[in-house]
N, C-alpha and C positions, 0 to 999 in steps of 0.2 A: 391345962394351959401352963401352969405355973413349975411343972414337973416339966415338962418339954424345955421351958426356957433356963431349969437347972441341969437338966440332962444337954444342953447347947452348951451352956460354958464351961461343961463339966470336959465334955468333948475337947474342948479347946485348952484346957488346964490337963486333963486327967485322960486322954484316950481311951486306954484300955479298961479306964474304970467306968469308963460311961458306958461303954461296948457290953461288960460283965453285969451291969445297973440294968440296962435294956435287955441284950438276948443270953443272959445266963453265961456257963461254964462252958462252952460248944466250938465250934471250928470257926465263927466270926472272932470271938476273943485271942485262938491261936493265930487266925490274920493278922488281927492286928497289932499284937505283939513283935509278931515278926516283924511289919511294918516299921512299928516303933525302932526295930534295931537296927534295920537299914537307912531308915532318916524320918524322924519327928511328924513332917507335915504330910504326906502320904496316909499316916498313920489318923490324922485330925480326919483329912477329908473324906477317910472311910467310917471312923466315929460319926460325923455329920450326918454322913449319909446313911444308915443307920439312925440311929435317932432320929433322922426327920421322916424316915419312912412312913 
């Protein structure tokens, strides 16, 4: 429980590091990177979604 709710703000401060924290090194973390360079919040709500899976 307490790891979910650091992996949520982490989402929200850190994207691609919460992305990396949960599903490793793999083609979610190049999503959302690329995400990240196209614009910031795209990039959260894929982290979120993710993580709360």
């Amino acid at each position: 429980m307490n790891n979910k709710f650091v992996l949520i703000i982490l989402s929200i401060l850190l994207a691609p590091l919460a992305v990396y924290l949960k599903k490793g090194a793999g083609k979610d973390l190049v999503i959302n990177i690329l995400l990240c360079f196209l614009f910031y919040f795209p990039a959260v709500i894929h982290a979120l979604w993710l993580v709360t899976q």
